[in-house]
N, C-alpha and C positions, 0 to 999 in steps of 0.2 A: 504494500500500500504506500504512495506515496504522501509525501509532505499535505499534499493540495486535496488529495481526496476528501469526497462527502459523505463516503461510505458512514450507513449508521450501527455496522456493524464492525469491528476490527477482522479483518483475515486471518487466519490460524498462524500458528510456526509452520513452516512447511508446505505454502502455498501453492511456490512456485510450482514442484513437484506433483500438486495436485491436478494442478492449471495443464501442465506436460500432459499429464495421461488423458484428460477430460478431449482435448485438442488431439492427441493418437488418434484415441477412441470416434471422436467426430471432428475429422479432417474438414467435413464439407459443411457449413453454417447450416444450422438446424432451424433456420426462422421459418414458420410455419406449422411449428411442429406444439404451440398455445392455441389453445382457444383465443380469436382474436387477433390473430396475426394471418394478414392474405398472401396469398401466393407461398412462393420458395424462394430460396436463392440458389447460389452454385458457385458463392465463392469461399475461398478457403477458410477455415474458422480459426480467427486469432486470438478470441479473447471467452474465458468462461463463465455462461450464466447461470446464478441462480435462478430454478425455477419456480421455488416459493420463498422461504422461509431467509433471508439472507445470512442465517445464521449457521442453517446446513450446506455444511458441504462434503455430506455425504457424494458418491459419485453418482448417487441415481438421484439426487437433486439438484444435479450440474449438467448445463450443454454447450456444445460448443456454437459457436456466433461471431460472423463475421466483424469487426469495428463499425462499421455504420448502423447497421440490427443492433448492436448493443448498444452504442449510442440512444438508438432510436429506444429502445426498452426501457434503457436507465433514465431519459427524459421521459419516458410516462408515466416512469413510477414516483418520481419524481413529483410530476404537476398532483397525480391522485393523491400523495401525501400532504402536499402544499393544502388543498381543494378542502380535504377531511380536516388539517386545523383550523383553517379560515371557518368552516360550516360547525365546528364547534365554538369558534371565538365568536360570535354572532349571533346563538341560540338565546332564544328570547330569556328574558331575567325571573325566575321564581318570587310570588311575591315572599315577601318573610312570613312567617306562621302566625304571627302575631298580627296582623291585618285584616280587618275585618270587612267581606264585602258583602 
């Protein structure tokens, strides 16, 4: 992980190592392969994503994904998280108990 990442979860020891085999295992970027995600691709897979949880990295919770699909992934998981606080900082105010209407 570098300096500048926004990762909200830290990478394990041993990442890189994990990242190697995820990328053996699927050489060819697996976009398409969510709910949600149109079409394929067909180019090489550089970089490895979480498919849920960003905390597993187990190998069956990892795929491999080309840089622009993960780009593209990591920006949307991104705005959904943004969206989810903004729609709780918002939520109408409870009156206090003590109010009588």
């Amino acid at each position: 992980m570098s300096a500048s990442s926004w990762r909200s979860e830290p990478l394990p020891p041993g990442w890189k190592a994990i990242q190697y085999a995820i990328l053996a295992r699927d050489p060819v970027c697996r976009w398409g392969s969510l709910p949600g995600e149109e079409g394929s691709c067909g180019q090489d897979s550089t970089d490895a994503d979480h498919t849920g949880d960003p905390g597993d990295h187990r190998p069956e919770a990892l795929r491999g994904l080309c840089h622009p699909h993960h780009v593209i992934r990591s920006a949307a998981q991104g705005r959904a998280a943004l969206a989810l606080r903004r729609s709780l900082r918002f939520r109408p105010r409870e009156p206090h108990p003590g109010v009588i209407r």
